[in-house]
GULUMRO-778081 format. One record per residue (C-alpha): x, z negated, y; residue in three letters; residue number from 1. Coordinates in steps of 0.2 Angstrom, whole numbers. Last residue first. Layout:
<atoms>
<u=X | w=Z | v=Y | rest=ALA | nr=NUM>
...
</atoms>
This chain:
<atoms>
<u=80 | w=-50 | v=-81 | rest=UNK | nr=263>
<u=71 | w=-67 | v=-68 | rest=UNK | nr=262>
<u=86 | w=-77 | v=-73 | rest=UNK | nr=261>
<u=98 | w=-65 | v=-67 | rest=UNK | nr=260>
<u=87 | w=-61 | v=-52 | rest=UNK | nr=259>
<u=88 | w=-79 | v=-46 | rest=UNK | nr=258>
<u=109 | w=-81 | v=-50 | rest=UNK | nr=257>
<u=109 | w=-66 | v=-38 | rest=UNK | nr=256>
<u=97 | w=-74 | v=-25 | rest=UNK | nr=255>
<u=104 | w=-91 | v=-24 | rest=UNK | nr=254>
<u=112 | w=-88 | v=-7 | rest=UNK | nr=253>
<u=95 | w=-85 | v=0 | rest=UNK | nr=252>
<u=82 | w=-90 | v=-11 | rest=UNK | nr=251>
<u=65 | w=-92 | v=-2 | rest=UNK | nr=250>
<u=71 | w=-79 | v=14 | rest=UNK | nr=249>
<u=80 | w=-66 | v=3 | rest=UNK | nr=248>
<u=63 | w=-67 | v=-8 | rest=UNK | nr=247>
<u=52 | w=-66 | v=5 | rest=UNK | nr=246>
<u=61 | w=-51 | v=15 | rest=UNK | nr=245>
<u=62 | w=-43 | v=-3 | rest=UNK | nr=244>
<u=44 | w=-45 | v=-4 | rest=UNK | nr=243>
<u=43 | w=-37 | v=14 | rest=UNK | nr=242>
<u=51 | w=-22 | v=8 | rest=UNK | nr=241>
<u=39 | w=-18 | v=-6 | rest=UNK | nr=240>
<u=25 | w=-21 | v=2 | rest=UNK | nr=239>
<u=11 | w=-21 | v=-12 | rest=UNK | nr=238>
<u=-5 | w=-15 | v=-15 | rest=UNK | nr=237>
<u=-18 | w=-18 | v=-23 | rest=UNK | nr=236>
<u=-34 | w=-4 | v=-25 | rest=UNK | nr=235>
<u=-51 | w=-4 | v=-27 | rest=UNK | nr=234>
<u=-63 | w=15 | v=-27 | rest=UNK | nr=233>
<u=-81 | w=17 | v=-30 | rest=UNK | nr=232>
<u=-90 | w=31 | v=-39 | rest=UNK | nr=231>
<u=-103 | w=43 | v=-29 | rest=UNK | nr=230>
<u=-118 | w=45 | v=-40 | rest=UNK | nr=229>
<u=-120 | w=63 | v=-49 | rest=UNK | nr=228>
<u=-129 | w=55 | v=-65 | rest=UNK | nr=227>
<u=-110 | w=61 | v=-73 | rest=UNK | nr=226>
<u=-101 | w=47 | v=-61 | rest=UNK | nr=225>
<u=-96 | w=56 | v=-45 | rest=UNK | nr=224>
<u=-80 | w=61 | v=-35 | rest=UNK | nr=223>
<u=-83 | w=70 | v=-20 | rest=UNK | nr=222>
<u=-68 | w=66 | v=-11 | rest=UNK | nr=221>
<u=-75 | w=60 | v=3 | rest=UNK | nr=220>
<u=-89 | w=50 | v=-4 | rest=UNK | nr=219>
<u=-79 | w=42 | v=-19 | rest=UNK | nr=218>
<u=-65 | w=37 | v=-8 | rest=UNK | nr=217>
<u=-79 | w=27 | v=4 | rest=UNK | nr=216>
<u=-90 | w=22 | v=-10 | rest=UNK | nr=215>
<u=-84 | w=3 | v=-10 | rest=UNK | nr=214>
<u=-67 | w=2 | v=-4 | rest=UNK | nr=213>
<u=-63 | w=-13 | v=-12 | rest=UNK | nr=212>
<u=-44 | w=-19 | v=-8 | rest=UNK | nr=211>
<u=-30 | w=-32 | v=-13 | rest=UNK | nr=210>
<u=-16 | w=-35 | v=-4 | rest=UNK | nr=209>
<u=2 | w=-39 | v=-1 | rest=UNK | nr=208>
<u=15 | w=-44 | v=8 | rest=UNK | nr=207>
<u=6 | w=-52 | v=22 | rest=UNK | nr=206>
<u=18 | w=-58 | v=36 | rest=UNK | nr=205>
<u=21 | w=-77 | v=38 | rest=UNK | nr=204>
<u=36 | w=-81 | v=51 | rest=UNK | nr=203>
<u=42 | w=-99 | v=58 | rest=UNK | nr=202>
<u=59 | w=-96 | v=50 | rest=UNK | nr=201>
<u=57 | w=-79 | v=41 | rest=UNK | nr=200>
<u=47 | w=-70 | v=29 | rest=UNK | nr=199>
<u=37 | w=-83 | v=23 | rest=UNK | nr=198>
<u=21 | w=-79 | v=13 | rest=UNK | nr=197>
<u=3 | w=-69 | v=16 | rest=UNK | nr=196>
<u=-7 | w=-62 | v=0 | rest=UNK | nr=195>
<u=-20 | w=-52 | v=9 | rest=UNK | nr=194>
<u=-38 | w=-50 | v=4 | rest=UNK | nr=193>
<u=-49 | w=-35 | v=9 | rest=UNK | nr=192>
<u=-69 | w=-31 | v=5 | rest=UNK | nr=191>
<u=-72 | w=-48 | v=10 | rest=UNK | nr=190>
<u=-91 | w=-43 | v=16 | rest=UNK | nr=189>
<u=-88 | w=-51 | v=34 | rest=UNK | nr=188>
<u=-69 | w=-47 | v=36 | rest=UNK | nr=187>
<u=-74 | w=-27 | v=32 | rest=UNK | nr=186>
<u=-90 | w=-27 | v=42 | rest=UNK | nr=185>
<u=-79 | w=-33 | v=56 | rest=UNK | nr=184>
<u=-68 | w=-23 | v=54 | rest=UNK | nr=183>
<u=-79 | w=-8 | v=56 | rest=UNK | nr=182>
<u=-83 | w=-15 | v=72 | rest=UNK | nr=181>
<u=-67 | w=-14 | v=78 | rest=UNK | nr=180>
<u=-65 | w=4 | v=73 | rest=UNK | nr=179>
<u=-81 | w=8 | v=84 | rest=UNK | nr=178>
<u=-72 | w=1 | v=99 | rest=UNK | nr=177>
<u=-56 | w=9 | v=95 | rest=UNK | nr=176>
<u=-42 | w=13 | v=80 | rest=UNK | nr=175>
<u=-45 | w=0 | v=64 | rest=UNK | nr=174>
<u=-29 | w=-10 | v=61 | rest=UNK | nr=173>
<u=-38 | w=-14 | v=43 | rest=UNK | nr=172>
<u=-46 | w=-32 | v=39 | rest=UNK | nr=171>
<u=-41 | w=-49 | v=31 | rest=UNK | nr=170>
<u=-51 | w=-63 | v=19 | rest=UNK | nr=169>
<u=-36 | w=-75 | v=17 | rest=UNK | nr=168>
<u=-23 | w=-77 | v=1 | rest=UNK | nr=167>
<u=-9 | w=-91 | v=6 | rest=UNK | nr=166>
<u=7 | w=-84 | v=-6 | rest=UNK | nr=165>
<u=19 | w=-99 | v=-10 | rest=UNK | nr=164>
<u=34 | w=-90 | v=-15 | rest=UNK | nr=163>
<u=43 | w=-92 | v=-31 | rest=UNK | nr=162>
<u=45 | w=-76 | v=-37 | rest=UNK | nr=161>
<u=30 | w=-86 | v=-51 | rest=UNK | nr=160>
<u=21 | w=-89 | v=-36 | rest=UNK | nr=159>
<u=20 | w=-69 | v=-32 | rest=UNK | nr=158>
<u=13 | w=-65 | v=-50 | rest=UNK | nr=157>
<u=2 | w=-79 | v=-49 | rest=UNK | nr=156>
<u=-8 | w=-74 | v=-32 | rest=UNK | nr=155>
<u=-6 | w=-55 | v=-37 | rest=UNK | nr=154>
<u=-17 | w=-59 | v=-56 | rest=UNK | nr=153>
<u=-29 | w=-69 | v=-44 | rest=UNK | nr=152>
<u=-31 | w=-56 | v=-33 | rest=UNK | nr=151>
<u=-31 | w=-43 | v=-45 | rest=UNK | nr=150>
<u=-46 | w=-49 | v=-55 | rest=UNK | nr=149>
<u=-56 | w=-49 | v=-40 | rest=UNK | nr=148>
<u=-53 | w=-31 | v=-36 | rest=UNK | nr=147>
<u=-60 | w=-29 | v=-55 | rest=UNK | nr=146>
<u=-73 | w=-38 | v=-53 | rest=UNK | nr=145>
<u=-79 | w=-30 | v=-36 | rest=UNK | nr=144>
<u=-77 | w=-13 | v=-46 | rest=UNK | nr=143>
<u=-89 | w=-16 | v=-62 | rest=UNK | nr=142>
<u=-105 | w=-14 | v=-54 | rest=UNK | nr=141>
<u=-99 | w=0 | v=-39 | rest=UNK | nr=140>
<u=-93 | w=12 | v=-56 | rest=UNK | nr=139>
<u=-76 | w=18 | v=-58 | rest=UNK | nr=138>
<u=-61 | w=21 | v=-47 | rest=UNK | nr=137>
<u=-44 | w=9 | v=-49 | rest=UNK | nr=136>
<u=-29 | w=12 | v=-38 | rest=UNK | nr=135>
<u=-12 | w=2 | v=-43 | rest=UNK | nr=134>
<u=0 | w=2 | v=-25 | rest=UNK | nr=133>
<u=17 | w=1 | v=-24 | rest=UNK | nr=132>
<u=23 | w=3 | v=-5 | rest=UNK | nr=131>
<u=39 | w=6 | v=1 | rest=UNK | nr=130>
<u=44 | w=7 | v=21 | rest=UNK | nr=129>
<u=47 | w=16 | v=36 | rest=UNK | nr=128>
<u=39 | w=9 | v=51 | rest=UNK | nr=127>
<u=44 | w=-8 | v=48 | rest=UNK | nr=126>
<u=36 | w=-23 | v=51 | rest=UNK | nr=125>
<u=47 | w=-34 | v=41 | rest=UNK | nr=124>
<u=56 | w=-44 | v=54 | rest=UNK | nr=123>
<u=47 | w=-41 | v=72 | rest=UNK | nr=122>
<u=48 | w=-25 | v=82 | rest=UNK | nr=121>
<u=32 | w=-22 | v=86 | rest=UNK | nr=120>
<u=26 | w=-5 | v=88 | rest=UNK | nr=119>
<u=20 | w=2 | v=71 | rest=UNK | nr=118>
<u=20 | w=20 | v=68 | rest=UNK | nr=117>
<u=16 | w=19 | v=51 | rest=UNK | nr=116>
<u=24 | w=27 | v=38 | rest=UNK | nr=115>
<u=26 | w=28 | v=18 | rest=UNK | nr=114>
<u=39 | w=29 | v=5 | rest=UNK | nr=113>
<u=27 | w=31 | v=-12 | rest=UNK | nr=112>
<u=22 | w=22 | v=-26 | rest=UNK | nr=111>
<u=9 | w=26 | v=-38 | rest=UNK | nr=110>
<u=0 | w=17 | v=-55 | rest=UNK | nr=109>
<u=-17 | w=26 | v=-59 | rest=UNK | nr=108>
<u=-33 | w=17 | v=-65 | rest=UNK | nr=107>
<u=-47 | w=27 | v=-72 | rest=UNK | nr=106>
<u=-66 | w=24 | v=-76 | rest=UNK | nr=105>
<u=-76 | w=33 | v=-87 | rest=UNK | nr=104>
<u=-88 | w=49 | v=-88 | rest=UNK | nr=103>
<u=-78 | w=57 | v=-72 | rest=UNK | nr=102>
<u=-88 | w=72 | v=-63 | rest=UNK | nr=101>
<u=-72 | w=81 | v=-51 | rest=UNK | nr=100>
<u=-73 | w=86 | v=-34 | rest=UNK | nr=99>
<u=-57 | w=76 | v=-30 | rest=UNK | nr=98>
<u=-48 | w=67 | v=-47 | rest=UNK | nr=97>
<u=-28 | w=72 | v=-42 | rest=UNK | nr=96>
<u=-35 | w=73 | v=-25 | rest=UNK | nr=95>
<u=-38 | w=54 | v=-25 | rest=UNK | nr=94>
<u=-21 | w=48 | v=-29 | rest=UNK | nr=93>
<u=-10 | w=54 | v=-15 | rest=UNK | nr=92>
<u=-21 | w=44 | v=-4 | rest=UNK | nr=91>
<u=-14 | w=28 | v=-14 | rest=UNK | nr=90>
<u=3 | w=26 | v=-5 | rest=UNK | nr=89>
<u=-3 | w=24 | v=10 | rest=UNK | nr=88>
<u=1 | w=32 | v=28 | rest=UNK | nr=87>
<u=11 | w=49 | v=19 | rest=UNK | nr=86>
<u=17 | w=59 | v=33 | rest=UNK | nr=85>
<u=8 | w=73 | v=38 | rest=UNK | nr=84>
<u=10 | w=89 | v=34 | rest=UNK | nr=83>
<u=0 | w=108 | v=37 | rest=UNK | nr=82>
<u=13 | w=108 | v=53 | rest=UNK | nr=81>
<u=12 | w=104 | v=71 | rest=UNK | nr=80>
<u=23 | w=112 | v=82 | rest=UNK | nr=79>
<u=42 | w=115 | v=88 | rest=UNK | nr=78>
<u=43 | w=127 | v=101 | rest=UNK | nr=77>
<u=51 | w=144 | v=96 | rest=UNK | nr=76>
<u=59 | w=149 | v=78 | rest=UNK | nr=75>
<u=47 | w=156 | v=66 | rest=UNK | nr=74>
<u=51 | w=139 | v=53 | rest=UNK | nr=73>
<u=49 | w=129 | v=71 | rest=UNK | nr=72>
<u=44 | w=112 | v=65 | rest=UNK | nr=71>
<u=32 | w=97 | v=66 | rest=UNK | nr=70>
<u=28 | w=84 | v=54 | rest=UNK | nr=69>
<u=16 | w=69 | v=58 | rest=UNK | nr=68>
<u=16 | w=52 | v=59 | rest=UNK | nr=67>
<u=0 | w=41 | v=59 | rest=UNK | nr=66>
<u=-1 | w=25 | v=65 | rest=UNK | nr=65>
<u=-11 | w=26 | v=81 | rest=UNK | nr=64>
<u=-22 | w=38 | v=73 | rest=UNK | nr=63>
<u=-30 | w=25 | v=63 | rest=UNK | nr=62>
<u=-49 | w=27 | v=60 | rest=UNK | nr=61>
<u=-50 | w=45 | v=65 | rest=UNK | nr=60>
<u=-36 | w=52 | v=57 | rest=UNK | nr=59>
<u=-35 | w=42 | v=40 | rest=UNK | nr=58>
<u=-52 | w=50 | v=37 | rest=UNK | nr=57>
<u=-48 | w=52 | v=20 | rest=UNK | nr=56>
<u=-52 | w=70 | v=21 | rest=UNK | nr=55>
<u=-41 | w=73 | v=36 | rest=UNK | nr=54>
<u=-27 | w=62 | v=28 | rest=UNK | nr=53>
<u=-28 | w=75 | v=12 | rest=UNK | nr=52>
<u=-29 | w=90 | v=23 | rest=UNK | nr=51>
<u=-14 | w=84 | v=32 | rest=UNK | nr=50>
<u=-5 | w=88 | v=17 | rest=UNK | nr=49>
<u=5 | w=73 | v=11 | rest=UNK | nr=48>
<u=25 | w=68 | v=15 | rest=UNK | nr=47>
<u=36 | w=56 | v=10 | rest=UNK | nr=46>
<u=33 | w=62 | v=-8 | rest=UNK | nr=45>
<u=26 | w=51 | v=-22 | rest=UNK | nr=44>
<u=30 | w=41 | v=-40 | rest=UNK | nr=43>
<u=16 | w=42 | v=-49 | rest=UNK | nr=42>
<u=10 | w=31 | v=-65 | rest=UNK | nr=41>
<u=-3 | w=37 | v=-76 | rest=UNK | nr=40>
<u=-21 | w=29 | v=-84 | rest=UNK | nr=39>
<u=-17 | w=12 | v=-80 | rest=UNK | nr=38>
<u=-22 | w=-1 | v=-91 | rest=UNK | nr=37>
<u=-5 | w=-12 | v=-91 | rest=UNK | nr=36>
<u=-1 | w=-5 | v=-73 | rest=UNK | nr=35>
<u=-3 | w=-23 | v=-68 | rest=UNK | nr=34>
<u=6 | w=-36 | v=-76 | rest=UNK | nr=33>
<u=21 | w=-28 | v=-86 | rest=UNK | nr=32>
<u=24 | w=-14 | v=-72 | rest=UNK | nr=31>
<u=25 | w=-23 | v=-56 | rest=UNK | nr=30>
<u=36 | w=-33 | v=-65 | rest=UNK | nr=29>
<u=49 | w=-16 | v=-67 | rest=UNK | nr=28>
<u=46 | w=-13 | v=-50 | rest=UNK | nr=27>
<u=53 | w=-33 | v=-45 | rest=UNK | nr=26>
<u=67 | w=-27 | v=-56 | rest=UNK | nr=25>
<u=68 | w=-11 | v=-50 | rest=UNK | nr=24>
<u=67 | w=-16 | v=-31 | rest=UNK | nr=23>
<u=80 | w=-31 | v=-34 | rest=UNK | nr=22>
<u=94 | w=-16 | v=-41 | rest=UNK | nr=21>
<u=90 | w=-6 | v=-26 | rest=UNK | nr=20>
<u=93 | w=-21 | v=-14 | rest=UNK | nr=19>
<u=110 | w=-24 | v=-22 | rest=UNK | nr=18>
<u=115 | w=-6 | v=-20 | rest=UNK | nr=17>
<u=110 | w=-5 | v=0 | rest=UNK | nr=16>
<u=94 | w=2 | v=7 | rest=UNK | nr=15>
<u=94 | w=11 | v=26 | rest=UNK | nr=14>
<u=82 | w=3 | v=35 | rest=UNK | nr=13>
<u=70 | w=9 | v=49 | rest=UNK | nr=12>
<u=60 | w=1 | v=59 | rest=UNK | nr=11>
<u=66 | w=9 | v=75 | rest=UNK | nr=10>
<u=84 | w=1 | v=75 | rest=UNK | nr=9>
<u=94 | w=7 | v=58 | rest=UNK | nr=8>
<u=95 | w=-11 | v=50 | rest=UNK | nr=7>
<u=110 | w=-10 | v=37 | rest=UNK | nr=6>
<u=104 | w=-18 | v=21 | rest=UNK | nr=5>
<u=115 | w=-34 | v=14 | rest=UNK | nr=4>
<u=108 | w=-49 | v=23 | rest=UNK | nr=3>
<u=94 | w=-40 | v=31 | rest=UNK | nr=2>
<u=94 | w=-35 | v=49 | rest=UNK | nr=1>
</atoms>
């Protein structure tokens, strides 16, 4: 339990006032350094259309994390629905441009409550939880750059919250022997980098991170440059629960008269 949420059990939280007024301030940064060339900012639903997860594969690679939403609306046994809840914030993204020929790149700004069915029960790894994400999709040759960009921009953004973010080459909770092997690509090309901090006495848990997922979206989606080539797909992402975690934990007491000085 945080100092002023109220810990639910099972990974969930419910938010207090003071933690709402630190989510729009730290939303409100978000903002200013990196949705500066974004083409649209998006604020999602809980939920997504298992279509969309299906697509992204999200149900192969990971379907020990994903939650999905039954219901009885003709009475009866509860069953499967044409929902799922949302896993990322960035999947609500890629149908907005799906099947679609763009002649430039575009960066889109989203944030949605997503969930995991994580099974540990330690600080921060929650089930529920907020994630602001700033997806980019253009061409392979300029998307490494702009991942790269992000890293740094994220490494100064979380020092200046006063945190001391330790940024390592990472890799997805892929499901099974072949997902294993998929991580190992992903570790051994660097296509994912996590920003991990302090969260507790003893605790480092990676608030953020910043992703290239090469042709993966672009493939799925059937999103292509106008010579009919797959575009590219980066993101960075950020915890939004776990950076308040940080914050409580790097300046406890001091926290009000720290957002004070941070408005």
């Amino acid at each position: 339990m945080t100092a002023t949420d109220l810990d639910l059990g099972w990974g969930v939280e419910l938010t207090s006032a003071p933690t709402e007024r630190l989510l729009q301030l730290l939303r409100s940064q978000l903002g200013a350094v990196f949705d500066c060339d974004r083409s649209d900012h998006f604020l999602a639903p809980p939920v997504m259309a298992r279509g969309t997860a299906e697509r992204a594969g999200y149900p192969d690679t990971f379907p020990q994390l994903l939650g999905s939403v039954h219901a009885a609306p003709n009475g009866g046994d509860p069953a499967a629905t044409d929902l799922v809840l949302t896993p990322a914030a960035c999947h609500h993204v890629y149908p907005l441009v799906a099947d679609r020929v763009l002649d430039r790149s575009l960066t889109f700004g989203v944030e949605a409550p997503c969930f995991r069915a994580e099974a540990s029960s330690e600080p921060g790894r929650l089930r529920s939880f907020r994630m602001y994400e700033v997806v980019r999709i253009g061409p392979a040759d300029e998307l490494t750059a702009w991942r790269d960009i992000q890293l740094d921009k994220m490494a100064q953004w979380l020092t200046s919250l006063g945190l001391e973010p330790t940024l390592a080459p990472a890799s997805d909770p892929f499901f099974g022997r072949p997902g294993r092997l998929m991580a190992q690509t992903q570790l051994g090309q660097q296509l994912k980098w996590e920003a991990m901090v302090a969260v507790a006495d003893g605790l480092e848990q990676a608030v953020a991170s910043a992703n290239y997922h090469k042709a993966h979206f672009g493939e799925t989606f059937d999103i292509t440059d106008p010579q009919g080539q797959e575009l590219h797909s980066a993101c960075v992402a950020f915890g939004l629960d776990r950076i308040v975690l940080a914050l409580r934990h790097r300046h406890g007491a001091g926290l009000e008269s720290w957002m004070e000085e941070q408005s």
